[in-house]
Phi, psi and omega in degrees: 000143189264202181261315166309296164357290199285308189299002157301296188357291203277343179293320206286320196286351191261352167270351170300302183320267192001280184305340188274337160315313198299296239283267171338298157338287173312312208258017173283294195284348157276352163258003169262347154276357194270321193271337203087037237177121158258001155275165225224141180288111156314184170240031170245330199300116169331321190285315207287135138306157150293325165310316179272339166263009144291315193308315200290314181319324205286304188308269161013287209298298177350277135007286175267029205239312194317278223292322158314311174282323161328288209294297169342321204283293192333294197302333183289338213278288172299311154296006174255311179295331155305305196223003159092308196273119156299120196273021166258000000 
């Protein structure tokens, strides 16, 4: 493993959190134009359909799987440009 690599690390885990905040967000706000509502169904709630806690589930994963790779990508974008080397 080289050196850009290991100086990678701590970068990939602080754009992960990152990215998993942002992801929560988008899928806060996306779920108050698809429901009106602003929570999102647990999948313990009683009340809730199963249809509406997949729909929230399926969007949820979606959601965070984009905004991970937007970030991931962004960040390798930048470390090649910073240091000439792509860190995967």
């Amino acid at each position: 493993m080289n050196g850009t690599k290991i100086a990678y690390k701590p970068v990939g885990l602080v754009l992960g959190a990152t990215s998993g905040m942002l992801a929560g967000l988008v899928f806060k706000q996306a779920w108050k134009l698809i429901e009106g509502e602003g929570d999102a169904p647990d999948a313990t709630d009683e009340h809730r359909s199963w249809k509406e806690i997949l729909l929230a589930a399926a969007i949820q994963g979606a959601i965070f799987a984009v905004v991970k790779a937007a970030v991931d990508r962004s960040g390798a974008v930048a470390t090649r440009r910073v240091t000439g080397v792509w860190p995967g």
